[in-house]
C-alpha positions as CSV (number, residue, x, y, z in Angstrom):
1,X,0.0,0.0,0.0
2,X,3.0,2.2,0.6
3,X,4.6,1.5,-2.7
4,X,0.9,2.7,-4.4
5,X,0.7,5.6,-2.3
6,X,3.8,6.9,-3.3
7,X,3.4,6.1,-7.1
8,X,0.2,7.9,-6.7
9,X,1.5,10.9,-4.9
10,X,4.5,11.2,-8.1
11,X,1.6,11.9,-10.4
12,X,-0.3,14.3,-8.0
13,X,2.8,16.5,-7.5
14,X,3.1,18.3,-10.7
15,X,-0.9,19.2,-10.5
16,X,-0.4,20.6,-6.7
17,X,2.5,22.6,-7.6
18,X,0.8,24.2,-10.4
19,X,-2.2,24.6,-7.8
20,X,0.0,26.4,-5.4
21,X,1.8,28.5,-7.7
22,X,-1.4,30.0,-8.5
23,X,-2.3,30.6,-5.2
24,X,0.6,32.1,-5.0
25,X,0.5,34.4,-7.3
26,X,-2.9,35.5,-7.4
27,X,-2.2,36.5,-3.7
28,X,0.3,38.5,-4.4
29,X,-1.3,40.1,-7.5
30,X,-4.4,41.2,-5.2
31,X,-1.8,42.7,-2.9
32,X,0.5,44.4,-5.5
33,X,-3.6,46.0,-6.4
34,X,-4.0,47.1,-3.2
35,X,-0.7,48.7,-2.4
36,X,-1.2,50.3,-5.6
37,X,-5.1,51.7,-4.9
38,X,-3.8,52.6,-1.4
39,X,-1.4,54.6,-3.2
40,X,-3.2,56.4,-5.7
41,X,-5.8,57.5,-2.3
42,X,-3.4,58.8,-0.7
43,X,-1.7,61.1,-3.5
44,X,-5.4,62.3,-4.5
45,X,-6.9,62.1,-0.8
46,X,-7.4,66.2,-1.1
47,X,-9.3,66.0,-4.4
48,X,-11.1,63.1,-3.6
49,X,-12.4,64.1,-0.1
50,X,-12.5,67.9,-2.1
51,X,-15.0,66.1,-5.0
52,X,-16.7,64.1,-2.8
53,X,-17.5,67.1,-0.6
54,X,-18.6,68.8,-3.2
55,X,-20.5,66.6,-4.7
56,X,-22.6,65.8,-1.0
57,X,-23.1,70.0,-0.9
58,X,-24.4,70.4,-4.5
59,X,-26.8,67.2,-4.1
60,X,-27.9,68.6,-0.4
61,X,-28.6,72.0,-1.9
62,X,-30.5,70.3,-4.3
63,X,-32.6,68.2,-2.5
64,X,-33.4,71.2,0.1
65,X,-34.6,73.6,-3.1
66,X,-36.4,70.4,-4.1
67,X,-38.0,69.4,-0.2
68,X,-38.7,73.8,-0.2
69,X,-40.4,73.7,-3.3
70,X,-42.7,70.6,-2.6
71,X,-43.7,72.3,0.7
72,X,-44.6,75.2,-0.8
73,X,-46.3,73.5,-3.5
74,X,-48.5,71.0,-0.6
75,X,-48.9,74.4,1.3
76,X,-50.1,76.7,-1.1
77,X,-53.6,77.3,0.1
78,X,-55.3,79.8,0.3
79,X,-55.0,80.4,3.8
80,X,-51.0,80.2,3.3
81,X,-50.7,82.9,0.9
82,X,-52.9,85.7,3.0
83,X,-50.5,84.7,5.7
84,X,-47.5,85.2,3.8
85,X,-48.8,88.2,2.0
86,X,-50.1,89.7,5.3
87,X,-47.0,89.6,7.0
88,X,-44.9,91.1,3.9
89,X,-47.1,94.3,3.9
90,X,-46.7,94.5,7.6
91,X,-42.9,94.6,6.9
92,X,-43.5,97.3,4.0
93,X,-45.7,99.4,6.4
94,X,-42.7,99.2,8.9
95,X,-40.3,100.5,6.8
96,X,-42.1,103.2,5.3
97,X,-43.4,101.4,2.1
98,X,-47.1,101.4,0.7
99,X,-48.8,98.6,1.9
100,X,-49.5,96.4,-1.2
101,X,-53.0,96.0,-0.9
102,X,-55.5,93.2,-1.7
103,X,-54.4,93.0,-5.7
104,X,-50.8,91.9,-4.6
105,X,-50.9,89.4,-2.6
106,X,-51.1,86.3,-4.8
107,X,-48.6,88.1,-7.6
108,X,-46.0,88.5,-4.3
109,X,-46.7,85.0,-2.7
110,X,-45.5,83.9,-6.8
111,X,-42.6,85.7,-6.8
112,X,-41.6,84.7,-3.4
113,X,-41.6,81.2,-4.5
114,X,-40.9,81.6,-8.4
115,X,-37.5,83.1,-7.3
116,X,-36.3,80.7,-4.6
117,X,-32.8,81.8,-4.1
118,X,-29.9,79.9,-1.7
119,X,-26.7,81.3,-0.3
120,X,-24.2,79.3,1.5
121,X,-22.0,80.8,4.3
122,X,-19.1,78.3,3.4
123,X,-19.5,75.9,1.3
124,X,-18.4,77.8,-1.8
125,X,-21.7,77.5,-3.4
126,X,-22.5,81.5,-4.1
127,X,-26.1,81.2,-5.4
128,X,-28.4,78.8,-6.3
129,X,-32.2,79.0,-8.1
130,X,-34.9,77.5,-9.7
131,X,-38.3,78.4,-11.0
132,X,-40.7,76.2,-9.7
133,X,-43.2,77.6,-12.7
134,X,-40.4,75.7,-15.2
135,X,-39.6,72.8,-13.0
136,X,-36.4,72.8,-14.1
137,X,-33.5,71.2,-12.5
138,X,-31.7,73.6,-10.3
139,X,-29.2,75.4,-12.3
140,X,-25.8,76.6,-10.2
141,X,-24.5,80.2,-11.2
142,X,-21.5,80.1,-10.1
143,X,-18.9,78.6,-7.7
144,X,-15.7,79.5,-6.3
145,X,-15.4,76.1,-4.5
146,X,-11.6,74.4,-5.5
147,X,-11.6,77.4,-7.9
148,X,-13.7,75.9,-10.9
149,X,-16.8,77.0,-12.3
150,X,-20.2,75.5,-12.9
151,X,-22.5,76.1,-15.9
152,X,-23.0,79.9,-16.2
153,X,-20.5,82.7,-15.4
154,X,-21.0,86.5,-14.5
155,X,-20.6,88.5,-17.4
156,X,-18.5,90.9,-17.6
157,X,-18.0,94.5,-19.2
158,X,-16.0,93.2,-21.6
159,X,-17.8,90.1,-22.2
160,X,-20.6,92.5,-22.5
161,X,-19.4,94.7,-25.2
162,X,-18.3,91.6,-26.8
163,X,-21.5,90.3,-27.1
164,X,-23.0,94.2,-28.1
165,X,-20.9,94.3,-31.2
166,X,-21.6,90.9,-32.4
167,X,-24.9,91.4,-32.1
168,X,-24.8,94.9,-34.2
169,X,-22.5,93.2,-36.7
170,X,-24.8,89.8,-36.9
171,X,-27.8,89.2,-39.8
172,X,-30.9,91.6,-38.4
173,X,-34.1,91.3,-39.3
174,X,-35.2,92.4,-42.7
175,X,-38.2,94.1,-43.2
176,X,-40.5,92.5,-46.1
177,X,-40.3,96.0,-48.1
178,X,-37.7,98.9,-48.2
179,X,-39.7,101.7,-47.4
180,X,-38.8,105.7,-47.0
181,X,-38.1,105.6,-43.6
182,X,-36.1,102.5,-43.9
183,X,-33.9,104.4,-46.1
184,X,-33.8,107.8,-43.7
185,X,-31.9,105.4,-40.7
186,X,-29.8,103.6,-43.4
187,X,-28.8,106.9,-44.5
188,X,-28.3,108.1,-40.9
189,X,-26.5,104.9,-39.9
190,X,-23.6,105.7,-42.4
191,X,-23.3,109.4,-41.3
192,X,-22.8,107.8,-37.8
193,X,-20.6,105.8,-39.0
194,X,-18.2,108.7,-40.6
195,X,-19.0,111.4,-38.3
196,X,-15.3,113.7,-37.6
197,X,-13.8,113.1,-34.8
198,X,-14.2,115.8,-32.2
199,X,-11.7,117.6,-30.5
200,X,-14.0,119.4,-28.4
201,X,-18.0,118.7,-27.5
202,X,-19.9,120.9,-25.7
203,X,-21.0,119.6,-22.7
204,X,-19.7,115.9,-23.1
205,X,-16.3,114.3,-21.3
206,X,-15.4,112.7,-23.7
207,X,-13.2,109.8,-21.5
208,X,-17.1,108.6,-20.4
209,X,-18.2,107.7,-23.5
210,X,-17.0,105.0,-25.8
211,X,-16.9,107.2,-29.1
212,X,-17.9,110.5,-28.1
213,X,-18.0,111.8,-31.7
214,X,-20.1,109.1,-32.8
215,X,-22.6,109.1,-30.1
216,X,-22.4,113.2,-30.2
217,X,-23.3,112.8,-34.3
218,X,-26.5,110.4,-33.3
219,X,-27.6,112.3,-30.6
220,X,-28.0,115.3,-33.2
221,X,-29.6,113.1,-35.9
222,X,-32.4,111.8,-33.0
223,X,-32.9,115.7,-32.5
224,X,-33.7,116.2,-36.3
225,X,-34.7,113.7,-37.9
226,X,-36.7,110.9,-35.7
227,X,-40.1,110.6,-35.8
228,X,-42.3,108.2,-33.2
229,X,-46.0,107.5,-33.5
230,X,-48.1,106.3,-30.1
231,X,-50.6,103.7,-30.6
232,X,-54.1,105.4,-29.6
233,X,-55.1,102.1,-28.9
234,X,-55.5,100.5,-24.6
235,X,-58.2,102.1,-22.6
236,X,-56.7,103.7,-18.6
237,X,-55.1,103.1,-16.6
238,X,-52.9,100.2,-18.1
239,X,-52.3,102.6,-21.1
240,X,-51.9,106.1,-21.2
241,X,-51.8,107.2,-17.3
242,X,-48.6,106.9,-16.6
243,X,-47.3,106.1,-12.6
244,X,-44.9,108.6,-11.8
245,X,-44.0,108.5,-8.1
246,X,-41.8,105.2,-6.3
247,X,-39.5,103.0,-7.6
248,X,-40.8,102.2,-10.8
249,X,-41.4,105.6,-11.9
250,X,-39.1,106.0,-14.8
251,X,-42.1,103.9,-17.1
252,X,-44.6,106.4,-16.0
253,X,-42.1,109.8,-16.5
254,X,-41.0,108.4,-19.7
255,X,-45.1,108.3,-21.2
256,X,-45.9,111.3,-19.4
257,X,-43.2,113.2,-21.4
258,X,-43.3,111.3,-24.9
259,X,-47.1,111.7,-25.4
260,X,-46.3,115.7,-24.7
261,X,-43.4,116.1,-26.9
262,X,-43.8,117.7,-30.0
263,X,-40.3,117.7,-31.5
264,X,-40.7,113.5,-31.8
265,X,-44.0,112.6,-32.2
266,X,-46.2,112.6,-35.1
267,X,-50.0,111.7,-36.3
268,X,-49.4,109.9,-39.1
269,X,-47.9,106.9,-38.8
270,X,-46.6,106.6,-41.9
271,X,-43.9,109.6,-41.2
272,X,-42.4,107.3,-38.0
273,X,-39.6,105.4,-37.6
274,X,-40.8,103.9,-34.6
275,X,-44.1,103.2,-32.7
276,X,-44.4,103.2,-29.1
277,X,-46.8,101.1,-27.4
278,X,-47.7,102.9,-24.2
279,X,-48.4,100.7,-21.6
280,X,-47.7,100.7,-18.3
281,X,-45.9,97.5,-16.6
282,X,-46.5,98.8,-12.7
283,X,-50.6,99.4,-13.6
284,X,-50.7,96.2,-15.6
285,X,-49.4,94.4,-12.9
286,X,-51.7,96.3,-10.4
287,X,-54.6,95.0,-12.2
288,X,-54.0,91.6,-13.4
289,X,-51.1,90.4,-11.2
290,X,-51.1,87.1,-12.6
291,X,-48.1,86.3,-14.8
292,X,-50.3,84.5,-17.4
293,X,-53.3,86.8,-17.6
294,X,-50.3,89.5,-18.3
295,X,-49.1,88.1,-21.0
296,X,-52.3,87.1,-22.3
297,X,-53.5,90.7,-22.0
298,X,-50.0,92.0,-24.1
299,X,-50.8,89.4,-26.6
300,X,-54.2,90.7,-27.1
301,X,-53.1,94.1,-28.0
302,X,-50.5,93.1,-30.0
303,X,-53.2,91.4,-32.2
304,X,-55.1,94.3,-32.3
305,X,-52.2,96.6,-33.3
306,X,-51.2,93.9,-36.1
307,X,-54.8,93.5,-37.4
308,X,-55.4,97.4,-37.5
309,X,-51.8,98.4,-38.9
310,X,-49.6,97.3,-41.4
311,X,-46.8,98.4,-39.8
312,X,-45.9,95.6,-37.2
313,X,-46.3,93.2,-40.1
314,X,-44.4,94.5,-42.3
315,X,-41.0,94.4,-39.6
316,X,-42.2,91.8,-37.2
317,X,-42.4,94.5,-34.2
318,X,-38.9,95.4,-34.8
319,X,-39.6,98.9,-34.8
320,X,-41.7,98.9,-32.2
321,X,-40.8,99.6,-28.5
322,X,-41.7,99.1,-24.9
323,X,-40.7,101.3,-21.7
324,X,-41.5,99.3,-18.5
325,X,-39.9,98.9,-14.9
326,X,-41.5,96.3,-13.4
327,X,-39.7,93.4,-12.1
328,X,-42.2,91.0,-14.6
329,X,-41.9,93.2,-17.6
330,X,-38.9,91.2,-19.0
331,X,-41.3,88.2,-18.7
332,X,-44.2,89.4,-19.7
333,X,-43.7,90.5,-22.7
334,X,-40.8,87.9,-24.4
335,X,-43.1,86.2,-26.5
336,X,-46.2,88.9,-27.4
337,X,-43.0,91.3,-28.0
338,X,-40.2,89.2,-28.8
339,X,-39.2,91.4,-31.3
340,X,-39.7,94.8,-30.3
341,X,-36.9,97.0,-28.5
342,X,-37.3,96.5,-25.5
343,X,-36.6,99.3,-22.4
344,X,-35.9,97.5,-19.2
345,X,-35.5,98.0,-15.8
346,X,-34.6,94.2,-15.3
347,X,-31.6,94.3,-17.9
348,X,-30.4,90.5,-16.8
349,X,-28.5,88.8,-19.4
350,X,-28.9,85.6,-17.5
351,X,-33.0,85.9,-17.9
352,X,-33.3,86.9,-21.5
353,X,-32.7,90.8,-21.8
354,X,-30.9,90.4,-25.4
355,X,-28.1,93.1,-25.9
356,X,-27.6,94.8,-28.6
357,X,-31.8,94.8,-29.2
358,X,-33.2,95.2,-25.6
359,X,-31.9,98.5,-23.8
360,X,-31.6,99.3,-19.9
361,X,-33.6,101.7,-18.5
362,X,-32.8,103.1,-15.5
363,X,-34.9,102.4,-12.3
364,X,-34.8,106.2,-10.3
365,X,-37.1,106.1,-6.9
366,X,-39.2,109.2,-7.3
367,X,-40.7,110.8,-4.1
368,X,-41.9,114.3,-5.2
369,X,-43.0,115.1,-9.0
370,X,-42.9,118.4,-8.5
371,X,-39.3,118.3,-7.5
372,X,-37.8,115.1,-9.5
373,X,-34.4,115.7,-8.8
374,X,-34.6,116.8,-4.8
375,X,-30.5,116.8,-5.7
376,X,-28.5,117.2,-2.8
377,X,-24.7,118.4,-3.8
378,X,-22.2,116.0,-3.1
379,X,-19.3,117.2,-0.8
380,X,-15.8,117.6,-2.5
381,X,-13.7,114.2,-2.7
382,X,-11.4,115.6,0.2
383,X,-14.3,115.3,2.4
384,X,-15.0,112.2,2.2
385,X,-14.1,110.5,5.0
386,X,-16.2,106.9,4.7
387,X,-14.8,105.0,2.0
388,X,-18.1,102.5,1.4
389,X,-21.7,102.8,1.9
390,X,-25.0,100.6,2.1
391,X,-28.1,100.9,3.5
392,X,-31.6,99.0,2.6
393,X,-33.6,96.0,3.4
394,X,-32.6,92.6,3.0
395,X,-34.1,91.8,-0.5
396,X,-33.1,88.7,-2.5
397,X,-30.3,87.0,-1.3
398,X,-26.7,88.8,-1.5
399,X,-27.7,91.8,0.4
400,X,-27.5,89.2,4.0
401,X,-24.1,88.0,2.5
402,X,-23.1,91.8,2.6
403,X,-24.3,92.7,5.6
404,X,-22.7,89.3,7.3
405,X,-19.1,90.2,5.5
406,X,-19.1,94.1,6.7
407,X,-21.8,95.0,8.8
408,X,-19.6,96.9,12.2
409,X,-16.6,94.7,10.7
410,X,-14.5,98.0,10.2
411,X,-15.1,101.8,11.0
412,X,-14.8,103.0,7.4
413,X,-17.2,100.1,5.9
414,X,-20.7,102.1,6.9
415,X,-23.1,98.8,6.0
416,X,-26.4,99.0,7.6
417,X,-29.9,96.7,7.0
418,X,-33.0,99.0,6.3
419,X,-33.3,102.7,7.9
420,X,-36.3,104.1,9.3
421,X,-38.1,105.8,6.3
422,X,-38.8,108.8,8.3
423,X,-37.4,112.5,7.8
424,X,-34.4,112.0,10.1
425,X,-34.1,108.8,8.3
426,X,-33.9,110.0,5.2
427,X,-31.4,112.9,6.1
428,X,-29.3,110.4,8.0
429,X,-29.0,108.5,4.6
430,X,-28.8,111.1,1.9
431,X,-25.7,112.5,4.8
432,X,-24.2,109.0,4.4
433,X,-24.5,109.3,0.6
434,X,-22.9,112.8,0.1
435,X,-19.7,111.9,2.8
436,X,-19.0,108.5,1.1
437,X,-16.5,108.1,-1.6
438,X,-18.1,105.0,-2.7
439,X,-21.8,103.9,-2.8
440,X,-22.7,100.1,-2.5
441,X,-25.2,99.3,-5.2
442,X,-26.2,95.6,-4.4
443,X,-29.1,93.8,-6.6
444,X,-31.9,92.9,-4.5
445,X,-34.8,90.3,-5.7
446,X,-33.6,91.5,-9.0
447,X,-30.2,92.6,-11.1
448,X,-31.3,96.5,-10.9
449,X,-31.4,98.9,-8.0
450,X,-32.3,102.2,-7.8
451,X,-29.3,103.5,-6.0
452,X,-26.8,103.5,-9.0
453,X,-28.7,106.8,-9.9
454,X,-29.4,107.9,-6.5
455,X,-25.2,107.5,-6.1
456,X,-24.7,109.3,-9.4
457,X,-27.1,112.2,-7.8
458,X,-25.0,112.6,-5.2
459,X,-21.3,112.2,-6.9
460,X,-20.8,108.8,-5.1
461,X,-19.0,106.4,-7.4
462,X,-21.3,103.8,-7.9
463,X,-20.1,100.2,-6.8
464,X,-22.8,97.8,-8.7
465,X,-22.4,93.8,-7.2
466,X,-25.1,92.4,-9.5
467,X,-23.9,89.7,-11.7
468,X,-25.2,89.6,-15.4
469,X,-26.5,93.2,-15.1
470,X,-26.3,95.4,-18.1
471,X,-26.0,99.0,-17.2
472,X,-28.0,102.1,-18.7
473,X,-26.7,103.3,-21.9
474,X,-23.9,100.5,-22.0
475,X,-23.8,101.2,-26.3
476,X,-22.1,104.5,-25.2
477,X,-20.9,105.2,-22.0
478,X,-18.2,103.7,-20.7
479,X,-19.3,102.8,-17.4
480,X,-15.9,101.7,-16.3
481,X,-14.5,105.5,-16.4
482,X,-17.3,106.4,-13.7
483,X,-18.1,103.0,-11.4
484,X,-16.5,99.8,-10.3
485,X,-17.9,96.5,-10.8
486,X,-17.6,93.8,-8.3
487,X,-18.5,90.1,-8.8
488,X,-21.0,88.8,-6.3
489,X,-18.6,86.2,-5.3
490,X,-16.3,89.1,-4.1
491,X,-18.2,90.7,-1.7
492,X,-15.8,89.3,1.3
493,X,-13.0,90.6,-1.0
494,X,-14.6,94.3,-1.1
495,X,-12.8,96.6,1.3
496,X,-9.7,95.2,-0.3
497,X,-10.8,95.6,-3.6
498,X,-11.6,99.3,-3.0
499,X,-8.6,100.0,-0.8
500,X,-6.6,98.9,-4.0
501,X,-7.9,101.9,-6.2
502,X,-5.5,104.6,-6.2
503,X,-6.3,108.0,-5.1
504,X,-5.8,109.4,-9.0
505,X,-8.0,106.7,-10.0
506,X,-11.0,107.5,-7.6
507,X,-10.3,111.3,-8.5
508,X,-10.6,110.3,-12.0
509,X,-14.0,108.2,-11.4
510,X,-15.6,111.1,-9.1
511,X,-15.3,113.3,-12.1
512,X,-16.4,110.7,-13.9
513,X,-19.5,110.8,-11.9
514,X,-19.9,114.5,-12.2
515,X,-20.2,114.4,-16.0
516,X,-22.6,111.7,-16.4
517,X,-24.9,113.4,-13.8
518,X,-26.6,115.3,-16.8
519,X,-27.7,112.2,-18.3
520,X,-29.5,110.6,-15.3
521,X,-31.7,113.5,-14.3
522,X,-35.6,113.8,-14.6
523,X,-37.0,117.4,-16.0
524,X,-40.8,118.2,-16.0
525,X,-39.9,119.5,-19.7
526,X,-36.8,117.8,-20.9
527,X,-33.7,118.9,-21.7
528,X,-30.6,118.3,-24.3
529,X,-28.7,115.2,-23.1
530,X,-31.2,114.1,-20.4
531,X,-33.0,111.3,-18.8
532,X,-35.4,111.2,-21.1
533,X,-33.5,111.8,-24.4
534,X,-30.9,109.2,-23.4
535,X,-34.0,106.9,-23.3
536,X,-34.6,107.5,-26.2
537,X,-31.4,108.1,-27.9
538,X,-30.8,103.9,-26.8
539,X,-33.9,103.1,-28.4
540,X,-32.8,105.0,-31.7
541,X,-29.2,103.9,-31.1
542,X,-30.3,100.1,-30.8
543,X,-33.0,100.1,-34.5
544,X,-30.0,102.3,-36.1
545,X,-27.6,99.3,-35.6
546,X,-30.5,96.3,-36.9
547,X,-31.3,98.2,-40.1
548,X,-30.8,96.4,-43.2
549,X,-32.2,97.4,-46.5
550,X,-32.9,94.3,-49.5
């Protein structure tokens, strides 16, 4: 039995030393794997932990927005919005502001929740938002987290101008038939173009303006030669009674003083260059409030205008133009208008303001119309002893990011939440304003804020923190020889950032400032260079560059 076993175990031996040599080496090859995993970990263990962690912050943003959204959604009775609504006008009634009133409240209760906005106080993640009316995904506009960038980033005033000139120099919309006023801006368009460069224009700077002889050349063809005709059409007050106190004012001054002027306007339409459709955003919103019955209402007139007149036919509405402030305008009126020019308020890139055709009217908070202007002078630039100034209520969501970066962080950074609206209040603020080298101009629900002209009234260098916002007259001036532009992201960065301006370059903005005034001012009958001509001089500007004859 020995002699068997043995003879037996001869013939095994070759198959168990081919068994253990694989054993053998698959061990080894599973521990050569893990050595090597181990030490790819622990070279990449910052950008792994870095991704994952920032992967777990954009997904828990996410699914908050999301959670937010459905609550509001389950919650959105009846009962819930006169809550809501009841306590925003009590806030508004505190601080000095009109209380709403009963046609409001379900048009605020939708734009509290169709502009859901999130700020993070650490995680990178600057802003967050999502319309729930869409149901889109959740869209991230920017990041500074590991120092990349997500999906969309805030334009600049480069990127801006950029984007300006392509779209003058791109394919416009032909009209179907050359007509006699086609040929007037054609004609205009190329005197523009070779107007003599000025050595010296009356009552322009020239370092403010991007080509001050061109823009002083079109400013003098508007004065001659453009013609506008107003619809007679829409019954008051959504047409033709035009708001013209509070902070969407510059609609209503803007109708008051076209349908007066005599120099523009004309009675047969077949003299005009441009129609105007004269209705009022702020009233239209007063007396539909919902978003749909708005544009549904727009869409109406539009058809009536079209089916009456040949005129928006013949260019698609491309000659026709809007003036409106309200927050919804931009909104409203992107698909009954897509293809007017359109004057807003709400100049966001990011939410479909379209440079180069849209222009940017100014947002100016009237509180007398008797006295527009209420100008208080500025105090020389040696007397200004604050360097940076904000004061307002807590609208939208970077203005808490401000006030958490700067508010009684440093004795020169004068950052405040929302001052009583009293006399002493307003005194206290306008002092602020006029002792202030710079004047904090931070986007609230929206891009726009009124206090980029209230700064400009009181030679305060304007600093505008509102990503994607296209400033008022951006085809001319050059808004970078009068304000500074900081990215939302930078807003812990912004004593620095205004420390680092040299006193000749602030001296240099402030008179900036100063010369630009002239264009930014309200007159009960205008005046050469004004508010309202500028208005209108973008409108003019902005058809000039899209003409294009067969």
């Amino acid at each position: 039995m020995g002699l068997s076993f043995y003879v037996r175990f001869r013939h095994l031996l070759p198959v168990l030393v081919c068994l253990v040599t694989i054993l053998v080496f698959q061990s080894y090859w599973k521990t050569f794997s893990l050595l090597d995993l181990s030490s790819r970990f622990i070279g990449n263990n910052v950008t792994l932990q870095s991704n994952y962690s920032f992967q777990y912050e954009v997904e828990n943003h996410e699914k908050e927005i999301h959670n937010f959204n459905q609550k509001i959604l389950l919650d959105d009775s009846t009962q819930k919005v006169r809550e809501f609504d009841e306590k925003h006008n009590i806030q508004h009634q505190r601080k000095g502001f009109p209380s709403k009133g009963t046609k409001g409240l379900n048009a605020d209760w939708s734009i509290y929740h169709d502009n859901v906005k999130k700020s993070s106080n650490g995680s990178g993640i600057q802003s967050m938002e999502i319309d729930p009316q869409n149901k889109e995904k959740p869209q991230l506009l920017k990041t500074s987290l590991l120092g990349s960038s997500i999906t969309m980033q805030p334009t600049s005033l480069t990127r801006l101008y950029s984007q300006l000139i392509q779209s003058f120099n791109s394919s416009s919309r032909k009209p179907k038939s050359s007509s006699q006023r086609d040929r007037e801006l054609l004609a205009a368009k190329i005197e523009i173009e070779n107007a003599n460069v000025l050595l010296k224009s009356s009552g322009l700077h020239a370092p403010v303006y991007r080509e001050v002889s061109k823009f002083s050349r079109s400013y003098e063809l508007m004065e001659r030669k453009l013609k506008v005709y107003i619809y007679r059409e829409g019954e008051k007050p959504i047409f033709h009674q035009p708001k013209m106190r509070g902070i969407y004012a510059s609609e209503g001054w803007f109708m008051k003083l076209m349908e007066g002027n005599k120099r523009f306007i004309v009675k047969d339409p077949k003299k005009a260059h441009l129609f105007y459709l004269p209705f009022s955003s702020q009233m239209l919103r007063a007396n539909l409030s919902d978003n749909k019955k708005m544009e549904q209402y727009l869409d109406k007139y539009v058809n009536i205008i079209a089916g009456k007149y040949r005129f928006w036919n013949r260019t698609g509405g491309a000659d026709h133009f809007l003036v409106a402030c309200h927050d919804w305008a931009s909104r409203i009126t992107r698909q009954p208008m897509k293809n007017c020019i359109r004057s807003l308020c709400n100049a966001n890139v990011a939410k479909g303001f379209q440079i180069g055709k849209d222009t940017t009217l100014p947002a100016t908070y009237i509180h007398s119309v008797m006295n527009p202007l209420r100008k208080i002078a500025g105090k020389h630039p040696s007397e200004r002893t604050i360097l940076a100034f904000f004061a307002g209520s807590m609208h939208g969501y970077l203005r808490p990011i401000l006030l958490k970066h700067w508010e009684n962080k440093e004795p020169d950074m004068k950052i405040f939440g929302a001052m009583a609206r009293d006399a002493e209040g307003k005194r206290i603020y306008m002092d602020y304003m006029n002792s202030s080298k710079y004047c904090i101009c931070a986007r609230g629900y929206e891009v726009y804020s009124p206090r980029i002209v209230e700064a400009i009234f009181s030679e305060c260098v304007p600093v505008i923190i509102s990503d994607n916002y296209v400033p008022p007259f951006f085809e001319v001036l050059k808004w970078e020889a009068f304000s500074v532009f900081v990215r939302e992201r930078d807003v812990p960065n912004l004593r620095s950032i205004l420390l680092s301006i040299t006193e000749e370059k602030y001296l240099a903005l402030h008179l900036g400032v100063k010369k630009v005034q002239q264009h930014f001012l309200w007159h009960k009958v205008p005046v050469k260079y004004d508010l309202f001509h500028m208005i209108l001089h973008s409108i003019w500007n902005n058809r000039l560059s899209h003409i294009r004859l067969k």
